[in-house]
C-alpha positions as CSV (number, residue, x, y, z in Angstrom):
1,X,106.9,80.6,105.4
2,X,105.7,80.3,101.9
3,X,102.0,80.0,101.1
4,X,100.4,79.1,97.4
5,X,97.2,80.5,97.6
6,X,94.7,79.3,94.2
7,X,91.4,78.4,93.6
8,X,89.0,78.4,90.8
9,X,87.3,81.5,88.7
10,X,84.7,83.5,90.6
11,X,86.0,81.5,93.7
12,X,86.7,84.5,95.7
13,X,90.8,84.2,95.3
14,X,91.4,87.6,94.8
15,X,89.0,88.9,97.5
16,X,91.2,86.2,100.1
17,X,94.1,87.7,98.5
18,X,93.0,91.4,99.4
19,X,92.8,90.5,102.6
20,X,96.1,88.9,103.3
21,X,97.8,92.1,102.3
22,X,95.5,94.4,104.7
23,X,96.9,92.2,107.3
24,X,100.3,92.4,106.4
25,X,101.2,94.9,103.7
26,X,103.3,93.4,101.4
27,X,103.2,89.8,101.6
28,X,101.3,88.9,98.6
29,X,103.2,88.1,95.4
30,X,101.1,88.2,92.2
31,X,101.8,85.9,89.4
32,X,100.1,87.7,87.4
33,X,102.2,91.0,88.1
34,X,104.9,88.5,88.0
35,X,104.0,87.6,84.0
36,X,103.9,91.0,83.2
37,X,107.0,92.0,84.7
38,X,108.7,89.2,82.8
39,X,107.9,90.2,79.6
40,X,108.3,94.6,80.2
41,X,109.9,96.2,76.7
42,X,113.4,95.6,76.6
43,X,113.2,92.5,79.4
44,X,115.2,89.3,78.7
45,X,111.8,87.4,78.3
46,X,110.4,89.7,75.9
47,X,113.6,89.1,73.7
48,X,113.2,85.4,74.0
49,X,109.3,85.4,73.0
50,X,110.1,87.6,69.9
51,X,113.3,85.2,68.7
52,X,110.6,82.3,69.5
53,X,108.2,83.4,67.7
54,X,108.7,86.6,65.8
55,X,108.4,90.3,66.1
56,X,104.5,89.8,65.2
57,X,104.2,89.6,68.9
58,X,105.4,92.7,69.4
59,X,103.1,95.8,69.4
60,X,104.7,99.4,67.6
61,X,105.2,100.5,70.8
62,X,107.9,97.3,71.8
63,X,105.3,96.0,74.5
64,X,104.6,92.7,74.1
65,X,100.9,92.0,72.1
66,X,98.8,90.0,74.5
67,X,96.2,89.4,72.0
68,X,98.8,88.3,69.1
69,X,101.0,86.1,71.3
70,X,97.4,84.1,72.6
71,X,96.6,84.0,68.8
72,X,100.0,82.4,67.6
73,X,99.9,79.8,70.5
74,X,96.0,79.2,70.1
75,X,95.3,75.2,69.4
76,X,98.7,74.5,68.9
77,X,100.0,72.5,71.9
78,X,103.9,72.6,71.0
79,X,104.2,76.4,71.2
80,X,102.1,76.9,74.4
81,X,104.6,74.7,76.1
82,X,107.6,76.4,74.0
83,X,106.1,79.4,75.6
84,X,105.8,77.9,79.1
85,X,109.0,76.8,79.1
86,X,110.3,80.2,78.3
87,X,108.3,82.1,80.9
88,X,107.1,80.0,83.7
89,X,110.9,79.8,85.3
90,X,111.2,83.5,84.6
91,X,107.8,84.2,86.9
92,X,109.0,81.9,89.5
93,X,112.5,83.8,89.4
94,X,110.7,86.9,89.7
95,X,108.6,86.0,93.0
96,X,111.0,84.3,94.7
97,X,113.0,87.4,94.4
98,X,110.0,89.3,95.4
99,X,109.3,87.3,98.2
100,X,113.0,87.4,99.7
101,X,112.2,91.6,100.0
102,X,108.6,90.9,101.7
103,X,108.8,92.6,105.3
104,X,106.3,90.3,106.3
105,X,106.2,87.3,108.5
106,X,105.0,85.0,105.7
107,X,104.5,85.3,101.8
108,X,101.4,84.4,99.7
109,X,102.3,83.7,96.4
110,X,99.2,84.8,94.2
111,X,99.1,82.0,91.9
112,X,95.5,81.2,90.1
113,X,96.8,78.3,87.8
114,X,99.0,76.8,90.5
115,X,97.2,73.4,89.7
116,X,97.2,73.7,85.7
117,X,100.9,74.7,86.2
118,X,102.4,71.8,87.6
119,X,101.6,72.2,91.4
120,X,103.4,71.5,94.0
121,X,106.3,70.2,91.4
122,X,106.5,72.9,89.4
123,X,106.2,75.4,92.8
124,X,108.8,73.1,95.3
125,X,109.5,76.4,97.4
126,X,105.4,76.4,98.5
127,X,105.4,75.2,102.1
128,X,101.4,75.1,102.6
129,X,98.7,75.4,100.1
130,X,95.6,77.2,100.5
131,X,92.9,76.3,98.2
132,X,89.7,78.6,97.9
133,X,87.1,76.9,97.5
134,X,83.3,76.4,95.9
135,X,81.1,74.5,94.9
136,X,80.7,74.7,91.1
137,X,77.2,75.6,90.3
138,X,78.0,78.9,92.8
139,X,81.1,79.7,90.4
140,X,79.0,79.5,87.9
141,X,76.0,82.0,89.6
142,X,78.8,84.0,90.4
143,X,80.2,84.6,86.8
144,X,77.2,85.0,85.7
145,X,76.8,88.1,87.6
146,X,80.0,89.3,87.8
147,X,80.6,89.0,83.9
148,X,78.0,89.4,82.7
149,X,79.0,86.0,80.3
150,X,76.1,83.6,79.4
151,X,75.7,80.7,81.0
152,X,77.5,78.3,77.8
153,X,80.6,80.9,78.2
154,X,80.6,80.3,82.1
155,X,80.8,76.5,81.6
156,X,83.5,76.8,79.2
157,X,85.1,78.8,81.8
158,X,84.9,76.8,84.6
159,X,85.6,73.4,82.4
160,X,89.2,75.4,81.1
161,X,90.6,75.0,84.4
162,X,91.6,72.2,86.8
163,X,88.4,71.0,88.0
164,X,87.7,71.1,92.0
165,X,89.0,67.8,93.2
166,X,92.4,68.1,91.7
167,X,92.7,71.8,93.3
168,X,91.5,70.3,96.7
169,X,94.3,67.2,96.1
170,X,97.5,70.1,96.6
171,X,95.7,71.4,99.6
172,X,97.3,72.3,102.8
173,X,94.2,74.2,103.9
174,X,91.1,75.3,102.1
175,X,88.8,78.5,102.7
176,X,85.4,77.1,101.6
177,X,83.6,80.5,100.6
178,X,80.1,79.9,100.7
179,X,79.1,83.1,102.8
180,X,79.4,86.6,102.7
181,X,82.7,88.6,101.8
182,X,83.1,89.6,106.0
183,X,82.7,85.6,106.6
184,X,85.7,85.4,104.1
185,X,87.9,88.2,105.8
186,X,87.4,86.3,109.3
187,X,88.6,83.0,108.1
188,X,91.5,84.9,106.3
189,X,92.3,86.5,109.7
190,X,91.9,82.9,111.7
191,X,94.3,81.4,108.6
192,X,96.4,84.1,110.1
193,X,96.5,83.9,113.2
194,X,97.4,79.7,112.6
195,X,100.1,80.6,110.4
196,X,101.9,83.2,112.7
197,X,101.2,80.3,115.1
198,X,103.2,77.7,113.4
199,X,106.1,79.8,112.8
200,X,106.2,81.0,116.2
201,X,106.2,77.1,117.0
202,X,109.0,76.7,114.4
203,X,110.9,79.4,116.2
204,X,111.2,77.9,119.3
């Protein structure tokens, strides 16, 4: 079985995520390991970034420059998706792969812009999607004491991204995380238990 697991900043996704792996060691595959793994020096994706858009992306070092690359595409609609199109079918590459050498009985793939990216379209290999959710004024609380931001960088933060309702719309199950980090880790473990559930159904 393979599970999308997103939801919004400060909605607790990586906590969730934490807590799927101390169940089962191993089954969570991070797109955001994923994108850097794409683009490691001397990686067919860093070659096609550079030829896309020039070795000014490239720190001395031959490591791709995060910073530069973000600069280059910045405001400029036609080379974010030139760049999407170049690495988004690498990443899913890369975690499928990743996911066929999980030990585990299922496989979360980490993905926090599964919405912004297309979905369940972009993702077809997704079998369920869990969505962590919260309300919006307690992502903003929460970034504002996590980061540290002010409370015009929060908003701009939380309006960047797919809003709620279209997260909630590719839901196969959603972890509302209102409470406390242990009230999070016992609805991870009941998600659990149902998933080892269905595939022991789907077993026989």
């Amino acid at each position: 079985m393979t599970i999308g697991l997103t939801g919004g900043v400060a909605s607790g996704k990586s906590t969730v995520a934490r807590a799927f792996s101390a169940l089962h060691p191993g089954c969570v595959v991070d797109a955001d390991v994923a994108a850097r793994a794409v683009v490691a020096p001397s990686s067919e994706g860093l070659a096609a970034v550079v030829a896309a858009f020039g070795a000014c992306v490239l720190q001395a070092d031959g490591q791709l420059d995060r910073a530069a690359l973000r600069r280059t595409v910045f405001g400029d609609v036609a080379a974010r998706k030139q760049l999407e199109g170049l690495l988004h079918p690498r990443i899913r590459a890369w975690m499928i792969a990743q996911a066929e050498q999980a030990p585990t009985p299922y496989v979360v793939f980490d993905i926090p812009l599964l919405t912004e990216g297309g979905g369940r379209k972009a993702w077809p290999m997704l079998q369920r999607v869990l969505v962590v959710d919260v309300p919006v004024a307690m992502q903003r609380a929460r970034l504002l004491a996590r980061d540290g931001v002010d409370a015009a960088l929060a908003d701009q933060m939380i309006a960047a991204q797919a809003t709620r309702a279209q997260r909630l719309a590719l839901a196969s199950d959603v972890l509302v995380n209102t409470g406390t980090e242990a009230d999070l880790a016992e609805a991870v473990k009941r998600l659990d238990g149902l998933f080892l559930s269905e595939l022991q159904a789907s077993i026989g």
